[in-house]
PDB file of N, CA, C and O in Angstrom:
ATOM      1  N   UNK A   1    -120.833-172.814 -42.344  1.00  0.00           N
ATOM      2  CA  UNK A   1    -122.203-172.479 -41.991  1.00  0.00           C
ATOM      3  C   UNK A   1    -123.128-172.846 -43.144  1.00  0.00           C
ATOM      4  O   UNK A   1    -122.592-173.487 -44.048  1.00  0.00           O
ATOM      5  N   UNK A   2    -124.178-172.611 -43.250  1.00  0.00           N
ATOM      6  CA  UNK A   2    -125.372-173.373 -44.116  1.00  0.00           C
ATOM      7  C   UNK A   2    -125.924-172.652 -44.706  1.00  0.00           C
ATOM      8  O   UNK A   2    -126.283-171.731 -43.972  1.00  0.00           O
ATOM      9  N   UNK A   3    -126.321-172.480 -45.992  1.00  0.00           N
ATOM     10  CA  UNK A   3    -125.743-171.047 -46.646  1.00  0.00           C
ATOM     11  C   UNK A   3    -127.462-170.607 -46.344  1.00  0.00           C
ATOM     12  O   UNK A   3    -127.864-169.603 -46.932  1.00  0.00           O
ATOM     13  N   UNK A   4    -128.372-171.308 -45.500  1.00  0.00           N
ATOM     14  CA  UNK A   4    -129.655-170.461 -45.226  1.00  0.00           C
ATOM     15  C   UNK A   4    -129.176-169.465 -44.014  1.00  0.00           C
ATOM     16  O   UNK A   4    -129.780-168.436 -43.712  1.00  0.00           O
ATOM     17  N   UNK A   5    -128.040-169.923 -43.400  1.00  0.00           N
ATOM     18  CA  UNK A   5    -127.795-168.831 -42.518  1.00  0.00           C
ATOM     19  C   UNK A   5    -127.046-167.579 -43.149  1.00  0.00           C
ATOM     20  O   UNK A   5    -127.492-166.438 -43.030  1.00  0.00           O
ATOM     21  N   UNK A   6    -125.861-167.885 -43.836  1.00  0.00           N
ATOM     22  CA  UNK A   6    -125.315-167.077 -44.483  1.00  0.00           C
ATOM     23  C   UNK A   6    -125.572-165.992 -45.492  1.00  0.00           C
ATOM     24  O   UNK A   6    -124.858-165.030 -45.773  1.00  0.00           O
ATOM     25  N   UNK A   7    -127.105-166.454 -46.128  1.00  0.00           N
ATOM     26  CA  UNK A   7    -127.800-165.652 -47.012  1.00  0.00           C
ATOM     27  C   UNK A   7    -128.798-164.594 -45.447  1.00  0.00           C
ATOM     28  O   UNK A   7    -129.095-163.431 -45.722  1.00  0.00           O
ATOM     29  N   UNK A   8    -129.090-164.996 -44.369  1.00  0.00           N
ATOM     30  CA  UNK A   8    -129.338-164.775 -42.920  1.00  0.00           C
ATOM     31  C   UNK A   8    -128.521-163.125 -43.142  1.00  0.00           C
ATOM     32  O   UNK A   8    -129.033-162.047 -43.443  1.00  0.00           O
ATOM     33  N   UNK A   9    -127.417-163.398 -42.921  1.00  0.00           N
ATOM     34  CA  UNK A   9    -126.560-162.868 -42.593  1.00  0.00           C
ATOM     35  C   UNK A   9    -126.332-161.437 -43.344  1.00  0.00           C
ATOM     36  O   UNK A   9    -126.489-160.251 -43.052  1.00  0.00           O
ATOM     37  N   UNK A  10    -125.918-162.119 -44.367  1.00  0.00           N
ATOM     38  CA  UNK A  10    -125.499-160.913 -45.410  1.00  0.00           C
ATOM     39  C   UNK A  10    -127.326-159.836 -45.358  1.00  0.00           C
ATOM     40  O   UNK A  10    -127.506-158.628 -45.206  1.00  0.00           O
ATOM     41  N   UNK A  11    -128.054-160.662 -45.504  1.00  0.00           N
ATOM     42  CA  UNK A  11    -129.445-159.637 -45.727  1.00  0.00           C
ATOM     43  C   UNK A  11    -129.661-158.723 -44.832  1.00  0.00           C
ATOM     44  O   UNK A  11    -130.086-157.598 -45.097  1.00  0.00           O
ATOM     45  N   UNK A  12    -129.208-159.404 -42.996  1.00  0.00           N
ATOM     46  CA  UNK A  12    -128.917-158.700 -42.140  1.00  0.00           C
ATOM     47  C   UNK A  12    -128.171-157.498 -41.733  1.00  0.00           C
ATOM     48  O   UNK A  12    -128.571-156.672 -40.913  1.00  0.00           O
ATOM     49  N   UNK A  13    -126.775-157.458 -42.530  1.00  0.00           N
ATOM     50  CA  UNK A  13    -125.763-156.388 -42.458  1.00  0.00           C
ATOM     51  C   UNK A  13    -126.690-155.594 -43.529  1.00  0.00           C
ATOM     52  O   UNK A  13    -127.265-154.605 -43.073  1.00  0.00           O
ATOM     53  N   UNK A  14    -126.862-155.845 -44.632  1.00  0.00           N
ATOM     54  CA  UNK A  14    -127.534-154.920 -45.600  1.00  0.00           C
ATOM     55  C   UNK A  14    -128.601-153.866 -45.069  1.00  0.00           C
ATOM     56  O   UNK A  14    -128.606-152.654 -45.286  1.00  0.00           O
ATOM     57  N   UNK A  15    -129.668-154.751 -44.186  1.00  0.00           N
ATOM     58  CA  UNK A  15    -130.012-154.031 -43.277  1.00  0.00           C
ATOM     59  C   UNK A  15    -129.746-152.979 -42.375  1.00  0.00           C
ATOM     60  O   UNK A  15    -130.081-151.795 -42.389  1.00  0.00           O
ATOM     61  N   UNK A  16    -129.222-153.505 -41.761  1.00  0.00           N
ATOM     62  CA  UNK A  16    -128.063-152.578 -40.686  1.00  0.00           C
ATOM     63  C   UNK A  16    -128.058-151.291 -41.365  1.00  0.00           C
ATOM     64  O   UNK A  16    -128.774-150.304 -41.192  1.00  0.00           O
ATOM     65  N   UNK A  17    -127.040-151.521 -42.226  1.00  0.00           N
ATOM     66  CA  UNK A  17    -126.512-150.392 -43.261  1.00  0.00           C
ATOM     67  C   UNK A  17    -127.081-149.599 -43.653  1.00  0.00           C
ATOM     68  O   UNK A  17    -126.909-148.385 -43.542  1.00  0.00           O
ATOM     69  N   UNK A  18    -127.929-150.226 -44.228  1.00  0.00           N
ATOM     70  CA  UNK A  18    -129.286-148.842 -44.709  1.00  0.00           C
ATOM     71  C   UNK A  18    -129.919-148.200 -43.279  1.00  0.00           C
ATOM     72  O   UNK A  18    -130.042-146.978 -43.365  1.00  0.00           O
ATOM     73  N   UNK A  19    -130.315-148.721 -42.082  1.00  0.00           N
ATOM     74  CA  UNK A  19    -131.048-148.586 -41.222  1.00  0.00           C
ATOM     75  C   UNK A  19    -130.369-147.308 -41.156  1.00  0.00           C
ATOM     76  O   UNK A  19    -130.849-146.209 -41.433  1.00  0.00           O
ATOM     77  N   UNK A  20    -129.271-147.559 -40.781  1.00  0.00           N
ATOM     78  CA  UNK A  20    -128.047-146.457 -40.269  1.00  0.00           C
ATOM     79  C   UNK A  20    -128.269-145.265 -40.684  1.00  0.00           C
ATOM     80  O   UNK A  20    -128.674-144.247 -40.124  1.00  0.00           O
ATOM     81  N   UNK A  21    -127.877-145.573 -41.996  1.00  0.00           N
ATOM     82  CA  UNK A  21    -127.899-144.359 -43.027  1.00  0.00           C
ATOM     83  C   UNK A  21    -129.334-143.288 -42.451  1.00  0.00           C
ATOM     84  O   UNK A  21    -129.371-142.187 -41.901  1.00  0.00           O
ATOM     85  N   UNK A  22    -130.454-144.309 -42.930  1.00  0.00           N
ATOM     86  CA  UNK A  22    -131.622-143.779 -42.725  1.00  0.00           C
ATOM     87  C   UNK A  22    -131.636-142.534 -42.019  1.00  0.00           C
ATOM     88  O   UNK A  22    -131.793-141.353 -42.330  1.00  0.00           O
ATOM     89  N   UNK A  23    -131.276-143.607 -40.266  1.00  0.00           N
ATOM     90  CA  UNK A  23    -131.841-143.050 -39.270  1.00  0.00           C
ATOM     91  C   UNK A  23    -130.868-141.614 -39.204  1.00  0.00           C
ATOM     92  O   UNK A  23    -131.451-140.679 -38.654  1.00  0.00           O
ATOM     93  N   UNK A  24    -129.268-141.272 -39.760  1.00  0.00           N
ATOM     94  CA  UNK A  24    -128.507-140.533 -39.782  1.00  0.00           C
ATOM     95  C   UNK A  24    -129.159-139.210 -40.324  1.00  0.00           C
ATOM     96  O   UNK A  24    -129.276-138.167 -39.682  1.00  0.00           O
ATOM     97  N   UNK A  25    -129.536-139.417 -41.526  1.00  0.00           N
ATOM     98  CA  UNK A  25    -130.279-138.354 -42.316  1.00  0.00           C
ATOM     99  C   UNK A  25    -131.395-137.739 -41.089  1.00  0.00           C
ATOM    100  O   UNK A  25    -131.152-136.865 -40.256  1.00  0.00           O
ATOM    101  N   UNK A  26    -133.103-138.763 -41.352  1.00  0.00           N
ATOM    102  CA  UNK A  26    -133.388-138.270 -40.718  1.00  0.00           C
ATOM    103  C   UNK A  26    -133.701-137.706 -39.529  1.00  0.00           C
ATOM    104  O   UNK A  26    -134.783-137.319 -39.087  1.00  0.00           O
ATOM    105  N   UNK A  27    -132.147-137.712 -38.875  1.00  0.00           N
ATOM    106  CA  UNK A  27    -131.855-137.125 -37.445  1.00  0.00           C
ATOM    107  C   UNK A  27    -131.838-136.006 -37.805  1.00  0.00           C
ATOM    108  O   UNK A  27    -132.706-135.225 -37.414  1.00  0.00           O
ATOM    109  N   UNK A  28    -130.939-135.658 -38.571  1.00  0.00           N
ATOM    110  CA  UNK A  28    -130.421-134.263 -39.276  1.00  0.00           C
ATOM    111  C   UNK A  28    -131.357-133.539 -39.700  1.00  0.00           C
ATOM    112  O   UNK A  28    -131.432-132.357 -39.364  1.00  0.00           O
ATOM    113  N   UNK A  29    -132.311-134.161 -40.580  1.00  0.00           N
ATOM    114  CA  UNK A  29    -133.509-133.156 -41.581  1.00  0.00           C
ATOM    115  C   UNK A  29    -134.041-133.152 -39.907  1.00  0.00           C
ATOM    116  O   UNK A  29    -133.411-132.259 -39.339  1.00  0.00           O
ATOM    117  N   UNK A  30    -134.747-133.674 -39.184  1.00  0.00           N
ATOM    118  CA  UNK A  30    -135.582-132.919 -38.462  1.00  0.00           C
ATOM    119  C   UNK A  30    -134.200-132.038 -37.867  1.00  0.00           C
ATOM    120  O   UNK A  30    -134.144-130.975 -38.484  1.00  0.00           O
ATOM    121  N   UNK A  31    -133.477-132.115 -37.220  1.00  0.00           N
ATOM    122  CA  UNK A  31    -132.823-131.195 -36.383  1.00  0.00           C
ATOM    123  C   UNK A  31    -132.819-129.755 -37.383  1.00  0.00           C
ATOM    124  O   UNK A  31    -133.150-128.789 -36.697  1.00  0.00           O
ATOM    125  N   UNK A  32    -132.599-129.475 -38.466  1.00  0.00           N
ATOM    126  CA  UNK A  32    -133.059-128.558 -39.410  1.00  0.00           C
ATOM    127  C   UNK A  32    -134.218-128.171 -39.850  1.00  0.00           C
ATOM    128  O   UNK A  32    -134.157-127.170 -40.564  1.00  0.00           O
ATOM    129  N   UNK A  33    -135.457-128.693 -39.644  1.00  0.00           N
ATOM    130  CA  UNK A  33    -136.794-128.030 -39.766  1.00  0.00           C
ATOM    131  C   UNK A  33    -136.902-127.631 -38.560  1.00  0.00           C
ATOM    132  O   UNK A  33    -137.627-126.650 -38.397  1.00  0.00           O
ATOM    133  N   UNK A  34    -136.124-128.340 -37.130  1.00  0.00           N
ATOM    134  CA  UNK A  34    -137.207-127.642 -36.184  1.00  0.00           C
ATOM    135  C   UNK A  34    -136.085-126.235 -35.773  1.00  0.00           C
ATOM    136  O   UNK A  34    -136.277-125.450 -34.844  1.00  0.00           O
ATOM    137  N   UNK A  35    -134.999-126.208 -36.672  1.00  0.00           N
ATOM    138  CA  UNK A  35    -133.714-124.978 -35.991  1.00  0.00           C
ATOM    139  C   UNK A  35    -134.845-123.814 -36.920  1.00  0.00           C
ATOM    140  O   UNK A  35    -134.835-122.598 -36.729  1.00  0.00           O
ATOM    141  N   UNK A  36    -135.541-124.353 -37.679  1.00  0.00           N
ATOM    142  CA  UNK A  36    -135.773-123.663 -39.243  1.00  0.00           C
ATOM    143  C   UNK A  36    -137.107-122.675 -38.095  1.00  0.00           C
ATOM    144  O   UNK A  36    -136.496-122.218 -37.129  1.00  0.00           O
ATOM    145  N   UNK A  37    -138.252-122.402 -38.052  1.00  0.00           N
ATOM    146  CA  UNK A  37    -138.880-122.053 -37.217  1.00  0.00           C
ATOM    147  C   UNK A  37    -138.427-121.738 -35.920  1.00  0.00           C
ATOM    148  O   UNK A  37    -138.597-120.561 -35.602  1.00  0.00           O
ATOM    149  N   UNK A  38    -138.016-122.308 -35.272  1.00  0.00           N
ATOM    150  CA  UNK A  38    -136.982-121.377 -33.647  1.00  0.00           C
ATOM    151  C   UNK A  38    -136.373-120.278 -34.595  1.00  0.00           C
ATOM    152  O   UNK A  38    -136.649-119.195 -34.079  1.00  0.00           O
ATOM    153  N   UNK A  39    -135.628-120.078 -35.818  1.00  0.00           N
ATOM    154  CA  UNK A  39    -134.805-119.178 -35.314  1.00  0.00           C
ATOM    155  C   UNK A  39    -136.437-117.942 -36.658  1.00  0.00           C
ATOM    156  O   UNK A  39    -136.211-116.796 -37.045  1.00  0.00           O
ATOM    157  N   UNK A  40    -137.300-118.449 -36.863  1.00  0.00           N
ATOM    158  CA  UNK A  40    -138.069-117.721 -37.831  1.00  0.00           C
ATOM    159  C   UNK A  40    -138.895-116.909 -36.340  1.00  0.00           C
ATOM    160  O   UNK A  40    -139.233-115.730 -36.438  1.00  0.00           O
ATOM    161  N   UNK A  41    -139.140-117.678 -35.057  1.00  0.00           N
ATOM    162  CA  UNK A  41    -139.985-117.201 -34.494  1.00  0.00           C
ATOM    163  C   UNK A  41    -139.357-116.203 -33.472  1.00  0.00           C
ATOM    164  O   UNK A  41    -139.973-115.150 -33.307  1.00  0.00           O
ATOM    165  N   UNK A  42    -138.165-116.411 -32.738  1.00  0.00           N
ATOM    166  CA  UNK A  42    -136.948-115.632 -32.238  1.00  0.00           C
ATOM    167  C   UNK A  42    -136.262-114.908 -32.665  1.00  0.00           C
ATOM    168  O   UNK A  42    -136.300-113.817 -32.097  1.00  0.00           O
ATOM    169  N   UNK A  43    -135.488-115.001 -33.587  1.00  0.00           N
ATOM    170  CA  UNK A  43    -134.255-114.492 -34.576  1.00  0.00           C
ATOM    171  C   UNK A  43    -133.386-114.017 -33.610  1.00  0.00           C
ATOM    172  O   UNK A  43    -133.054-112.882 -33.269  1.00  0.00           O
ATOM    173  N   UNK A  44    -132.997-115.473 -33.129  1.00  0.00           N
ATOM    174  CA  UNK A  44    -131.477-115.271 -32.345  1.00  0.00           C
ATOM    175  C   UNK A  44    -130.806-117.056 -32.498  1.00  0.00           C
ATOM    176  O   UNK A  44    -131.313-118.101 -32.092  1.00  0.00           O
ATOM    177  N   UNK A  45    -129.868-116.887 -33.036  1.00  0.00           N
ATOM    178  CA  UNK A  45    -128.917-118.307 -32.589  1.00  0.00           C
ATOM    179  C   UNK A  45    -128.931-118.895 -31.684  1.00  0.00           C
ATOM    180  O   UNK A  45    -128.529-120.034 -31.924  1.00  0.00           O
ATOM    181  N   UNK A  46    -129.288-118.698 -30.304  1.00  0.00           N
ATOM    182  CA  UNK A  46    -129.216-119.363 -29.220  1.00  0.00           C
ATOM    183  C   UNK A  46    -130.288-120.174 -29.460  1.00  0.00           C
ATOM    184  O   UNK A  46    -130.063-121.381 -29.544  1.00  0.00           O
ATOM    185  N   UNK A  47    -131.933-119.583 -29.649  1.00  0.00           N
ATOM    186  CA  UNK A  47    -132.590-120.067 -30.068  1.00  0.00           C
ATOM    187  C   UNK A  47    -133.172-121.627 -31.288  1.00  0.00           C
ATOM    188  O   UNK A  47    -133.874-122.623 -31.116  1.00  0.00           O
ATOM    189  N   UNK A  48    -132.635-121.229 -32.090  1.00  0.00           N
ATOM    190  CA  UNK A  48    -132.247-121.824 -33.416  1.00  0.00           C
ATOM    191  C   UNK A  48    -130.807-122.871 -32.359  1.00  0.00           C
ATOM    192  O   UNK A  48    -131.314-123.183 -31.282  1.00  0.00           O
ATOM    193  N   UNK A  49    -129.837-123.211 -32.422  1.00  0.00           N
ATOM    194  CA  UNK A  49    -129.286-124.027 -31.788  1.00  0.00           C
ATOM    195  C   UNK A  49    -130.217-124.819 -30.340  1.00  0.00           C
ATOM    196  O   UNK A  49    -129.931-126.014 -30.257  1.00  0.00           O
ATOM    197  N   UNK A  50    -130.910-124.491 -29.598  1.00  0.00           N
ATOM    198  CA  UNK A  50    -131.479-124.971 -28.547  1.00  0.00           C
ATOM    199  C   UNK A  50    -132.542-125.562 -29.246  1.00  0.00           C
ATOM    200  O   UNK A  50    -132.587-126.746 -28.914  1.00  0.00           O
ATOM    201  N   UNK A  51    -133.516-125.259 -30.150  1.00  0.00           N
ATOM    202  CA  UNK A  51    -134.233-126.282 -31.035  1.00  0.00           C
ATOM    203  C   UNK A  51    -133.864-127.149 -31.588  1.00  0.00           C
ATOM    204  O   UNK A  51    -134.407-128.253 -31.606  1.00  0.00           O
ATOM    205  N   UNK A  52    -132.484-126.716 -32.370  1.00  0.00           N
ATOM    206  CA  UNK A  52    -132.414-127.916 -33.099  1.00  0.00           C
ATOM    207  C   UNK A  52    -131.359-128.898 -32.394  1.00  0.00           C
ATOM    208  O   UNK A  52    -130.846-129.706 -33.169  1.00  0.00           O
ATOM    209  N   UNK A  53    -130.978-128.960 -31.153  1.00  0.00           N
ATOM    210  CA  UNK A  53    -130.500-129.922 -30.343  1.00  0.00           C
ATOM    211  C   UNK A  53    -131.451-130.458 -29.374  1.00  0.00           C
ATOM    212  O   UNK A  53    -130.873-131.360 -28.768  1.00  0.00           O
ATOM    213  N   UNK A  54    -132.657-130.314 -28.946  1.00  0.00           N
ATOM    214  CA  UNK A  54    -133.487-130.553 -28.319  1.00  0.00           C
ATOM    215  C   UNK A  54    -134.265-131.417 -29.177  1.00  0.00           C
ATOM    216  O   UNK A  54    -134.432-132.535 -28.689  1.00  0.00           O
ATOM    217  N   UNK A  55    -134.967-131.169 -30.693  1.00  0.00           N
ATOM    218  CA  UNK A  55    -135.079-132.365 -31.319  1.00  0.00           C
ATOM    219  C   UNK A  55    -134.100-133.573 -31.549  1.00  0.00           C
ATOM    220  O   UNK A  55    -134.503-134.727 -31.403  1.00  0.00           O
ATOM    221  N   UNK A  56    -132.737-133.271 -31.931  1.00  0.00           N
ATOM    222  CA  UNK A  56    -132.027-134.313 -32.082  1.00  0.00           C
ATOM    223  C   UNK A  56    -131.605-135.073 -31.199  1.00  0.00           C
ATOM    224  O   UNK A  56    -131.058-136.110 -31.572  1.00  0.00           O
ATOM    225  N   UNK A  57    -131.729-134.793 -29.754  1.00  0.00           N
ATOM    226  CA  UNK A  57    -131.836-135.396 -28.755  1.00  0.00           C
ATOM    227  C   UNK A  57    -133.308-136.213 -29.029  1.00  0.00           C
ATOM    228  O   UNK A  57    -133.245-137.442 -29.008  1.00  0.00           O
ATOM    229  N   UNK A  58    -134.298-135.734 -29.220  1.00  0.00           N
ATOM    230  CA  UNK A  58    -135.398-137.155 -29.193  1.00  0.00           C
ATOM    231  C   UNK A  58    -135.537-137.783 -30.585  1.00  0.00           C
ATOM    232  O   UNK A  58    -135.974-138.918 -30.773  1.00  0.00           O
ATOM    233  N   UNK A  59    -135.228-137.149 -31.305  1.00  0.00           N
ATOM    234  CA  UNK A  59    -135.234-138.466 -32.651  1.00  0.00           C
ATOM    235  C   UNK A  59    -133.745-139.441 -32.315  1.00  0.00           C
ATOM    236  O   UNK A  59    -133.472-140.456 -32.956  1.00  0.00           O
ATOM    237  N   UNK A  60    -133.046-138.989 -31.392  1.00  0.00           N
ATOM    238  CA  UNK A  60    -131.508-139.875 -31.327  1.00  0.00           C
ATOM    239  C   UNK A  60    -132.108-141.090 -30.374  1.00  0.00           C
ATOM    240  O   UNK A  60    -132.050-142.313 -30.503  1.00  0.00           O
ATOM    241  N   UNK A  61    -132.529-140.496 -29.664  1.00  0.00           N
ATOM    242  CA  UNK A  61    -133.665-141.664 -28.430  1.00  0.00           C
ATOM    243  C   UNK A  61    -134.351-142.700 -28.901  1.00  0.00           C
ATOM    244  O   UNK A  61    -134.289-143.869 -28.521  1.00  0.00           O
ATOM    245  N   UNK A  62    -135.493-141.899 -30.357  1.00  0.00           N
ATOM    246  CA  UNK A  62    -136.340-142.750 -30.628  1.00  0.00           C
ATOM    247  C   UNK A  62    -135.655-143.496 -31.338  1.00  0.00           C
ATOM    248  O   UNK A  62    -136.076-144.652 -31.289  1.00  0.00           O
ATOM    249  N   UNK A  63    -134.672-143.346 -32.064  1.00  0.00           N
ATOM    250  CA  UNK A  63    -133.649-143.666 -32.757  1.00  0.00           C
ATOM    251  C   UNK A  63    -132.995-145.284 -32.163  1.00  0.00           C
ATOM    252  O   UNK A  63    -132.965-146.348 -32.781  1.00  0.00           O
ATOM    253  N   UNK A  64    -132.427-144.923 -30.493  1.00  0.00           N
ATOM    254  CA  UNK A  64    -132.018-145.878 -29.841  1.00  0.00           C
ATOM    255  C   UNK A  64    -133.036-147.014 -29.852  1.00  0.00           C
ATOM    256  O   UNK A  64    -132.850-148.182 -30.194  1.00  0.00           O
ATOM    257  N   UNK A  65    -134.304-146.351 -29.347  1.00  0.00           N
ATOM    258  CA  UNK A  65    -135.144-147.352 -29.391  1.00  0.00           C
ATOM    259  C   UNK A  65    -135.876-148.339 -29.914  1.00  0.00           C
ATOM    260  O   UNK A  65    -136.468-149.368 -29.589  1.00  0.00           O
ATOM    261  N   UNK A  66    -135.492-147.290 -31.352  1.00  0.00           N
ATOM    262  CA  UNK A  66    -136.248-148.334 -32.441  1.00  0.00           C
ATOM    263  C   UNK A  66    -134.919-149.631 -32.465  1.00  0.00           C
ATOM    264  O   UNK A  66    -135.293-150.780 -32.228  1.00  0.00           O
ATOM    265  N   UNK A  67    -133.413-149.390 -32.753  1.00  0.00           N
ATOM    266  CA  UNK A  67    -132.538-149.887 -32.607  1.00  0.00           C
ATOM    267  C   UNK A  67    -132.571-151.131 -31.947  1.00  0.00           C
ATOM    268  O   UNK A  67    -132.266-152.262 -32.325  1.00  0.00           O
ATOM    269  N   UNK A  68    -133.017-150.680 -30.856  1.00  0.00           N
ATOM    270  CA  UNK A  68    -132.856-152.003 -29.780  1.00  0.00           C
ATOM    271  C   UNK A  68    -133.711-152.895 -30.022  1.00  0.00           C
ATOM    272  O   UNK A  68    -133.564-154.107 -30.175  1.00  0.00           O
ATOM    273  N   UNK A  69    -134.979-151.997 -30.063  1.00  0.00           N
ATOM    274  CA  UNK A  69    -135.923-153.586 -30.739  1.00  0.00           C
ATOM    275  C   UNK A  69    -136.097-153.915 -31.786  1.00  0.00           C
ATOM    276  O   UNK A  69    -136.945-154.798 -31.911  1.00  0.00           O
ATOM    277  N   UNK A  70    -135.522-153.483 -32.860  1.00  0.00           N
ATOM    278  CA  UNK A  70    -134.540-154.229 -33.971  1.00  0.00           C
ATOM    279  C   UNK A  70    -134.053-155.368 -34.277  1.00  0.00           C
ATOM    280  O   UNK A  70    -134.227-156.322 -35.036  1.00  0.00           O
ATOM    281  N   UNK A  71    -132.964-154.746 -32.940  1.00  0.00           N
ATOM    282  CA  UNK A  71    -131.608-156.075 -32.184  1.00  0.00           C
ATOM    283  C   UNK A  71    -132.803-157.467 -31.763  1.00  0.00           C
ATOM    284  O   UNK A  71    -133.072-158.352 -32.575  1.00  0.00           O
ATOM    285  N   UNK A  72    -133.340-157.404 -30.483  1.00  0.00           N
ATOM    286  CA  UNK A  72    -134.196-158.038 -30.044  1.00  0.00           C
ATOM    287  C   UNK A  72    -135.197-159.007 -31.442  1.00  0.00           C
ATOM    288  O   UNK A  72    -135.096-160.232 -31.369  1.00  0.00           O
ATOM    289  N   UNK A  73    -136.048-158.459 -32.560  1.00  0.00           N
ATOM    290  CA  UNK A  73    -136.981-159.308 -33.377  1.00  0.00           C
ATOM    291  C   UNK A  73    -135.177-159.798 -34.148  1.00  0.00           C
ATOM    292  O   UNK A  73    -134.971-161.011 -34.098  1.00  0.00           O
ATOM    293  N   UNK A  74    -134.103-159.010 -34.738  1.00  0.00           N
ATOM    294  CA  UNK A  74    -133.117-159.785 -35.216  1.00  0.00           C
ATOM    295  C   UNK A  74    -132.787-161.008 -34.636  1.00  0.00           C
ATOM    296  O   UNK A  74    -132.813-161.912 -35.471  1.00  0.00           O
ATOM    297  N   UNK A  75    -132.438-161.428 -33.327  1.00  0.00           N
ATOM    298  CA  UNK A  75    -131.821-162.083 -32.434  1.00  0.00           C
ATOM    299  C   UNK A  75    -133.078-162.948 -32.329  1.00  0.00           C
ATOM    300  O   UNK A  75    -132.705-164.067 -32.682  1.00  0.00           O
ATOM    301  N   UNK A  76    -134.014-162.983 -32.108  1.00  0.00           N
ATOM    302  CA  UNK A  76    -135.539-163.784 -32.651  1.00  0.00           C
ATOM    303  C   UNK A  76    -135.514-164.341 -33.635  1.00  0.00           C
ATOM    304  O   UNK A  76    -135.662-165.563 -33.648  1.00  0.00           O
ATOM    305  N   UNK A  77    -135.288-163.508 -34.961  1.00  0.00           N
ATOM    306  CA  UNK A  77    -135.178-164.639 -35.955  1.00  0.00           C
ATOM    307  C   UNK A  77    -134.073-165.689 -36.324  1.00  0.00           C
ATOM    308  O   UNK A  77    -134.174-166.799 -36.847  1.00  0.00           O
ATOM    309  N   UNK A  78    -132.939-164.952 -35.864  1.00  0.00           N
ATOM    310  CA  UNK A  78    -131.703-165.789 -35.598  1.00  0.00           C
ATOM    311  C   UNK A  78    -131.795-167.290 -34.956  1.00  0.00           C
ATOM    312  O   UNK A  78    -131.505-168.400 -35.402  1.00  0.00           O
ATOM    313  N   UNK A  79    -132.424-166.751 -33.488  1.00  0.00           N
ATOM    314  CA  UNK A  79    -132.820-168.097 -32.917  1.00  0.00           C
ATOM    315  C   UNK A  79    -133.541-169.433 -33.823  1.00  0.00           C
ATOM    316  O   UNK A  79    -133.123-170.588 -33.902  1.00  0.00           O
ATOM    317  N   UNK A  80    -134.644-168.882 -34.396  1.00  0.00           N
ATOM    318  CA  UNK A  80    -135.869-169.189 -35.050  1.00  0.00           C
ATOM    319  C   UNK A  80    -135.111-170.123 -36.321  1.00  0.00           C
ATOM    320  O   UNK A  80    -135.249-171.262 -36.766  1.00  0.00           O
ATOM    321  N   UNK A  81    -134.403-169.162 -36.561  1.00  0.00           N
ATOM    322  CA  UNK A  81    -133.610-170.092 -38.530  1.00  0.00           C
ATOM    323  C   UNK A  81    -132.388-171.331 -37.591  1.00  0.00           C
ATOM    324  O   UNK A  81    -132.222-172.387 -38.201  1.00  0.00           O
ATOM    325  N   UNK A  82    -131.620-171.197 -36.244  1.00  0.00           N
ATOM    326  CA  UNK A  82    -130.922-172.166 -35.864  1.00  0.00           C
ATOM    327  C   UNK A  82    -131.664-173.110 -35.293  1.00  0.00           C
ATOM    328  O   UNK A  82    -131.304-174.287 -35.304  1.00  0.00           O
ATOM    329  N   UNK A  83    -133.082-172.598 -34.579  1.00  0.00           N
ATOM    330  CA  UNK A  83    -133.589-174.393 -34.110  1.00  0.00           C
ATOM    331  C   UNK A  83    -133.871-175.090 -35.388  1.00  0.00           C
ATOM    332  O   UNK A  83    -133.840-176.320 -35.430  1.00  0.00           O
ATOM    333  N   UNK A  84    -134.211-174.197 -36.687  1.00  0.00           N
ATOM    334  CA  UNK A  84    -134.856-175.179 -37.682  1.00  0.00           C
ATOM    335  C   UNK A  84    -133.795-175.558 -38.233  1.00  0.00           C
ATOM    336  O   UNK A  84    -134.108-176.585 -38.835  1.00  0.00           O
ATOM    337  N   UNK A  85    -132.499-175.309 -38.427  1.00  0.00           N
ATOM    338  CA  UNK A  85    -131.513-175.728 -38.727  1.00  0.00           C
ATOM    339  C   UNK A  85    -130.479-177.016 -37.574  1.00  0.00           C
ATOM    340  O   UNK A  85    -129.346-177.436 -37.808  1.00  0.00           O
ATOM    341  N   UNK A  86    -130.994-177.213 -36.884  1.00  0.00           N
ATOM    342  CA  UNK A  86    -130.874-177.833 -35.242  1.00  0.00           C
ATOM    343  C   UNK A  86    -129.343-177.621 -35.138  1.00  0.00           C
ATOM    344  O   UNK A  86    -128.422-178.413 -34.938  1.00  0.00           O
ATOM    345  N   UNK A  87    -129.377-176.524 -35.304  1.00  0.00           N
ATOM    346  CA  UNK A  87    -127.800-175.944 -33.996  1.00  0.00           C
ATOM    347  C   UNK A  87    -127.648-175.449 -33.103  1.00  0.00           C
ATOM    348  O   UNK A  87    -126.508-175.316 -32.658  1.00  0.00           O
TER     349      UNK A  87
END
């Protein structure tokens, strides 16, 4: 391969990697600020668990979503570096 792709590549996984990480954490910190208030305003566990799975359900979403169109501008530039490379 042509090492403009290969330098492509590696910058890409690096990406990835961190993205991951990122998005891992802050799934977690919010699922813990918002358990943090449910259980300050209730003071019951059920509570505090039903918050903080109800956020992590939509940061996991927005999560997906950012993901996908990620994938999509990745797979764009991919295209973009092989026509100029004509493969």
């Amino acid at each position: 391969m042509p090492l403009e792709l290969d330098l492509h590549l590696a910058d890409l996984k690096t990406k990835t990697k961190k993205r991951s990480t990122d998005e891992l954490w802050n799934t977690v910190i919010m699922s813990a600020i918002a358990a943090g208030p449910a259980y300050w305003a209730y003071q019951t566990v059920a509570h505090t668990v039903l918050f903080g799975f109800l956020t992590f359900v939509v940061v996991a979403m927005g999560n997906r979503i950012s993901g996908e169109l990620f994938q999509w501008r990745t797979k764009a530039e991919a295209n973009q570096l092989m026509d100029k490379l004509g493969m």
